[in-house]
C-alpha positions as CSV (number, residue, x, y, z in Angstrom):
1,X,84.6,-49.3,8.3
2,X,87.0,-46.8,7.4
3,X,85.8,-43.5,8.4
4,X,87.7,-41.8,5.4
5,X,86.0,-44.0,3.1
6,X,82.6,-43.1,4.3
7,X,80.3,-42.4,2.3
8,X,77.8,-39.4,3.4
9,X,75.4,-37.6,1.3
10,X,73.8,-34.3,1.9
11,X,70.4,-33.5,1.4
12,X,69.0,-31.4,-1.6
13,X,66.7,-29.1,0.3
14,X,63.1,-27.5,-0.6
15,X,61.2,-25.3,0.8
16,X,57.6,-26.1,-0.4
17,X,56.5,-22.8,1.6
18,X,55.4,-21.5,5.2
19,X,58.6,-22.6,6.3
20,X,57.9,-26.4,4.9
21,X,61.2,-28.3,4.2
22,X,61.5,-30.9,2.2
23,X,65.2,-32.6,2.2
24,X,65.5,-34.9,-0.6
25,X,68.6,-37.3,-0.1
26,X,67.8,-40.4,-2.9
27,X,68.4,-40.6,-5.7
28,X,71.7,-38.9,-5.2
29,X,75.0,-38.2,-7.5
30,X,77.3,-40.4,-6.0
31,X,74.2,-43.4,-4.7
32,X,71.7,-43.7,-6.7
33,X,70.1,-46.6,-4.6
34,X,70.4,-48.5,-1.2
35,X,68.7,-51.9,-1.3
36,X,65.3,-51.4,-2.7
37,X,65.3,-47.7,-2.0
38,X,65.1,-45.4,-4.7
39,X,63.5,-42.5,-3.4
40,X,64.4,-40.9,0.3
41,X,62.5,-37.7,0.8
42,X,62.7,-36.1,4.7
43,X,59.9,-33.5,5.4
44,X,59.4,-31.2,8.2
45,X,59.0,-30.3,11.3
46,X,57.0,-27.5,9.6
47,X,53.9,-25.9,11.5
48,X,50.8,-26.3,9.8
49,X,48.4,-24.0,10.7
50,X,44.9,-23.0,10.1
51,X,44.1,-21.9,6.6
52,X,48.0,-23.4,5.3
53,X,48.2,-26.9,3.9
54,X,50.7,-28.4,2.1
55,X,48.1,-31.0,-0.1
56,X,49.7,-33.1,-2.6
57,X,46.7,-33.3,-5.1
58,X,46.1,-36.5,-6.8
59,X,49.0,-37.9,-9.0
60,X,50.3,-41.3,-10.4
61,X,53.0,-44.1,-9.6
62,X,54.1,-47.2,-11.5
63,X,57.1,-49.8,-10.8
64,X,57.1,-48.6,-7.3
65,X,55.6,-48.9,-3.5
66,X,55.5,-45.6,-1.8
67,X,55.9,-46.2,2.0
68,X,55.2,-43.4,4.9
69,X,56.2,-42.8,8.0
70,X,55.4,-39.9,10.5
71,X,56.9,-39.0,13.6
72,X,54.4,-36.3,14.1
73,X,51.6,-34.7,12.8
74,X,49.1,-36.1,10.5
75,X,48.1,-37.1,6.8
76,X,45.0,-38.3,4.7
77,X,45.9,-40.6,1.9
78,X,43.3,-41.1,-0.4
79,X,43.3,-43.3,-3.6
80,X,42.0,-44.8,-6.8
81,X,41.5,-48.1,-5.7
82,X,39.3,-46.6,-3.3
83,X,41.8,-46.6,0.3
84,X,41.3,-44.0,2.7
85,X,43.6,-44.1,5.6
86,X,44.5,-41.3,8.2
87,X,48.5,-41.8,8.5
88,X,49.5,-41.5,11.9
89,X,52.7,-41.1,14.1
90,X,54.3,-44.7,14.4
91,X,52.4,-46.4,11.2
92,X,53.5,-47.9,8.3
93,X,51.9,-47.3,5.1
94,X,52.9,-49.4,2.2
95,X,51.2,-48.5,-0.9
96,X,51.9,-50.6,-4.0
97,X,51.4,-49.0,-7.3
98,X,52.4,-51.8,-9.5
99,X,51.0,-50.7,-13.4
100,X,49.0,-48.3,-11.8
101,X,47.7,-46.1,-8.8
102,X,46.3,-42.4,-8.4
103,X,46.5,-41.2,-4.6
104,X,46.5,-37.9,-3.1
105,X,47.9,-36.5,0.7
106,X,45.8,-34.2,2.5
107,X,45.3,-32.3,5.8
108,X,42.8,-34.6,7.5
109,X,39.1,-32.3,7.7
110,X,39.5,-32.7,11.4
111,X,43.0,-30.7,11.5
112,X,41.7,-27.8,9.3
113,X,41.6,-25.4,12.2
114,X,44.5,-27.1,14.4
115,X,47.9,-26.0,14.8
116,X,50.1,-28.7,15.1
117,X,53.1,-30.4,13.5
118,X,54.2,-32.3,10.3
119,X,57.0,-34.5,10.5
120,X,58.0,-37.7,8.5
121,X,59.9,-39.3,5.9
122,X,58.9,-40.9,2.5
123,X,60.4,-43.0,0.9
124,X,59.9,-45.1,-2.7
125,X,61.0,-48.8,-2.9
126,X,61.1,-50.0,-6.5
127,X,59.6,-53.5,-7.2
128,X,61.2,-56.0,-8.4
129,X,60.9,-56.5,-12.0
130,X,58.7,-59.5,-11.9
131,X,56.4,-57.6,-10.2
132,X,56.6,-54.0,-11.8
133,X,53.2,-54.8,-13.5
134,X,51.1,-56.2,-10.0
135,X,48.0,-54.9,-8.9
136,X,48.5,-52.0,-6.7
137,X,47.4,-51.8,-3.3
138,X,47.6,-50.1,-0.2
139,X,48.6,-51.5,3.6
140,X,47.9,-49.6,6.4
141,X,50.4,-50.8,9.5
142,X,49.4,-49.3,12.7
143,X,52.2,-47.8,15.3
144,X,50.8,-50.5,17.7
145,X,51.4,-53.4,15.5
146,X,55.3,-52.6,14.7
147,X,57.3,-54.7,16.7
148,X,59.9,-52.7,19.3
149,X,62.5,-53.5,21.4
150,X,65.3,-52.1,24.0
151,X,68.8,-53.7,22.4
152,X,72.0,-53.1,24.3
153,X,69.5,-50.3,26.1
154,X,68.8,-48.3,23.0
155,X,65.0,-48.0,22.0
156,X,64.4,-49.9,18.6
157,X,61.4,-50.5,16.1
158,X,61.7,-53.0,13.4
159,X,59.5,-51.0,10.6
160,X,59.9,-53.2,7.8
161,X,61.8,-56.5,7.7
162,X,63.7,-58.6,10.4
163,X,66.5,-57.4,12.8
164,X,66.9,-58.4,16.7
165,X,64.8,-60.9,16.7
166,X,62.3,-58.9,15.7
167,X,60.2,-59.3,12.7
168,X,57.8,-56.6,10.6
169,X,54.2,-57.6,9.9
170,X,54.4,-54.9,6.6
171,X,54.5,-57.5,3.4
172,X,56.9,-56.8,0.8
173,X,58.4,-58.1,-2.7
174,X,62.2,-58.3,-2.0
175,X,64.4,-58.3,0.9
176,X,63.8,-54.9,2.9
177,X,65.2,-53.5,6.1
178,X,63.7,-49.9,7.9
179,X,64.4,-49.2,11.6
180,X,63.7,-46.1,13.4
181,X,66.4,-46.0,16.6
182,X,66.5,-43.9,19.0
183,X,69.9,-43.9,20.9
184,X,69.8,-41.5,24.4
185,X,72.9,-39.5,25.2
186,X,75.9,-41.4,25.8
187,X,75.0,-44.7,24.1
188,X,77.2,-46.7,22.2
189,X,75.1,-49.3,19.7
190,X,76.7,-51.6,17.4
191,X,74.4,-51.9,14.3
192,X,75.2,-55.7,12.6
193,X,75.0,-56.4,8.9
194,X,71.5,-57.0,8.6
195,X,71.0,-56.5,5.1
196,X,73.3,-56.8,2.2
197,X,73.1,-53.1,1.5
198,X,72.3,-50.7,4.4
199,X,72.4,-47.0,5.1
200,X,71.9,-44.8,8.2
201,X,69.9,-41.4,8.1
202,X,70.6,-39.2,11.2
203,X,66.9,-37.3,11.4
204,X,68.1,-35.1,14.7
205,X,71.0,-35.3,15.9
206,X,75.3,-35.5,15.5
207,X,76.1,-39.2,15.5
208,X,79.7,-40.6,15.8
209,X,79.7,-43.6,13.2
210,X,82.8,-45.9,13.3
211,X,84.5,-42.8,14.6
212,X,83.4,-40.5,11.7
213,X,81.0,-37.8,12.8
214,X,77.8,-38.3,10.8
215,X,75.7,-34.9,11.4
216,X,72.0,-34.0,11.0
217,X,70.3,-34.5,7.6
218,X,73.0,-36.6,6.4
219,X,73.0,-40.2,4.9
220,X,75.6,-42.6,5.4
221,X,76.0,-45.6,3.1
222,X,77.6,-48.7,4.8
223,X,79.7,-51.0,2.9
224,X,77.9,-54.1,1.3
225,X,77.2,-56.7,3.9
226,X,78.7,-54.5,6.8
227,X,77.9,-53.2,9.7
228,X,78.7,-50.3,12.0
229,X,79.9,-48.7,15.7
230,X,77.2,-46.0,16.1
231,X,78.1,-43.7,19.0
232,X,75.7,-41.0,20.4
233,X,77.4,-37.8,22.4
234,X,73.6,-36.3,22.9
235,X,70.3,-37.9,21.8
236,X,70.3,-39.3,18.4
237,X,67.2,-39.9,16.5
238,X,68.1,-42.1,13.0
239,X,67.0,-44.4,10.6
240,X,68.3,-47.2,9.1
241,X,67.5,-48.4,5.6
242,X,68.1,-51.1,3.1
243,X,67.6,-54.7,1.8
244,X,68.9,-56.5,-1.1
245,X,70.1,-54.8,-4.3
246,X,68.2,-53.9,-6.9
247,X,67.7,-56.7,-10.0
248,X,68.8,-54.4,-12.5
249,X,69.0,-51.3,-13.5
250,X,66.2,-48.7,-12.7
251,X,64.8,-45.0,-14.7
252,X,62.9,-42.7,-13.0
253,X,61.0,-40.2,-14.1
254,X,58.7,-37.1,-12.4
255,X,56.7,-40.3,-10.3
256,X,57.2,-43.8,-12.2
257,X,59.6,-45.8,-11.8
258,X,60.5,-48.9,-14.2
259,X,63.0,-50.7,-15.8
260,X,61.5,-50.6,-19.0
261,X,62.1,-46.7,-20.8
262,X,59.2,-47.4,-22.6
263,X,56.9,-48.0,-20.1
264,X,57.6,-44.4,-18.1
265,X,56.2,-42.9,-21.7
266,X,53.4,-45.1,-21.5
267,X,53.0,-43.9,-18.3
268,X,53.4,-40.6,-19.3
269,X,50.9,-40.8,-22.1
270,X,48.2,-42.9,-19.9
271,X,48.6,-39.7,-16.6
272,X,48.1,-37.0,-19.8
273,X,44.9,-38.7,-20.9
274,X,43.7,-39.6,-17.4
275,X,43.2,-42.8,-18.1
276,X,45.2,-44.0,-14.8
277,X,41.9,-43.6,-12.7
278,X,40.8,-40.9,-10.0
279,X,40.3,-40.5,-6.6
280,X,36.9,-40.2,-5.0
281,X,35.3,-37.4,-4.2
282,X,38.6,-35.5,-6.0
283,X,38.5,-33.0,-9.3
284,X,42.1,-31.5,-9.0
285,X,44.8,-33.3,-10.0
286,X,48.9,-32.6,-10.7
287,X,49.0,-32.0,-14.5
288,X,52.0,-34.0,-16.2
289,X,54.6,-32.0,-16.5
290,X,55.6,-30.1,-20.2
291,X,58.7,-31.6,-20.7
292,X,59.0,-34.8,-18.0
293,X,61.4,-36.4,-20.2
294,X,63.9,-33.7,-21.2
295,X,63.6,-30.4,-23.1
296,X,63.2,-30.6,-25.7
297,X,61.6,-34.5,-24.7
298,X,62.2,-36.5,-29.0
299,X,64.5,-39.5,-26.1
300,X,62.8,-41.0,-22.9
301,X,66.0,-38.9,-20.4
302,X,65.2,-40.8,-18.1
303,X,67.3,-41.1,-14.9
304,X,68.8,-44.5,-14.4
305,X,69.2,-45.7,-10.7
């Protein structure tokens, strides 16, 4: 690749708090997509503390699978198909909302008086279209059950997908690659072209990428069907992400996803009427927002991925 054709995207940062950043790095301006990948959200390392907690109270999804992945710290995802699953460091959670889920993420009850970290990425992968409407769902991976390897002495784990030799137990709809790599000081890794569209997030780190330096917090998009000379002056802790293009066009909105504008209002109209179920043992809930669509909201303004 030509390093002055690189693409690199910076994060859109948040602070949700207490020192809790949230860098946000898909959908972007200039990508509004890598393979499947629709949403890329990097949170932390914040300090949680006793008597802080950044909840997320209960809220909806459509047309999309959420998947989760810590590095440390601790979550409790809760939902309306009845899952509850403590997210550890190391695990996979693939959550399918399909036409419909309600979930929530919580400081587990027995963190409330720790003090530890939070660290971790989320990330949304739309469904393909033929399966926009499924049943939602929710798989729980555990750290121990991802398959890892040491490739030309670098540290790798095959999250999702196949790469290596290595293949994911996590179930998905479409062609979908996620790696967590973790390249010591001094390593030089060539990174093939495992996917037909692929992308690198550098979590900590500088990294030297076909001789452009890639820094912390930064994304950089590969071309199609290409891969990359990833170089590593310190320690490097990245990601890599992608899988096969999307089948069409995609609109999000607040937290549905479709290809359909019509069915983000339906969505819309269903969250506003709870009629999109409820967590167990939950009475709060994230209120739809006033104008989700646009202000003043007469068009769906969507945003089209």
């Amino acid at each position: 690749m030509n390093p002055d054709t690189l693409l690199l995207l910076q994060p859109a940062d948040k602070d949700l708090g207490g020192g809790f950043k949230v860098r946000r790095l898909l959908p972007a301006a200039k990508r509004r997509s890598v393979g499947p990948f629709v949403f890329f959200d990097h949170f932390g390392p914040a300090t949680e503390q006793p008597g802080n907690a950044h909840d997320v109270r209960p809220h909806p999804h459509i047309g999309l699978a959420t998947v989760t992945y810590l590095f440390d710290g601790a979550m409790m995802h809760r939902d309306s198909i009845g899952s509850a699953q403590e997210i550890l460091p190391g695990a996979i959670n693939w959550m399918t909302a399909g036409r419909g889920i309600v979930h929530s993420e919580r400081k587990p009850e027995r963190l409330l008086d720790a003090t530890y970290v939070n660290h971790g990425l989320q990330l949304w992968a739309a469904l393909p279209q033929a399966f926009e409407e499924t049943d939602p769902s929710f798989e729980h991976t555990a750290a121990s059950d991802i398959p890892e390897a040491v490739v030309q002495g670098v540290p790798v784990r095959v999250l999702i997908g196949t790469g290596f030799g290595l293949t994911s137990p996590v179930k998905t709809f479409a062609p979908t690659l996620y790696l967590d790599i973790a390249l010591p000081a001094g390593a030089r890794f060539e990174l093939p072209a495992l996917a037909q569209e692929m992308a690198i997030y550098v979590v900590e780190g500088e990294l030297m990428l076909d001789g452009a330096a890639a820094p912390a917090h930064t994304m950089a998009v590969l071309s199609d069907n290409t891969g990359a000379a990833l170089q590593a002056q310190a320690a490097v802790r990245l990601v890599v992400i992608g899988g096969d293009a999307l089948d069409g066009p995609r609109f999000i909105t607040w937290n549905f996803v479709s290809s359909r504008r019509e069915r983000i209002l339906e969505a819309g109209a269903d969250w506003k009427a709870q009629r999109m179920g409820h967590v167990p043992g939950e009475t709060e809930f994230i209120p739809l927002p006033e104008h989700p669509f646009g202000n003043p909201p007469p068009d769906v303004k969507t945003t089209p991925v």
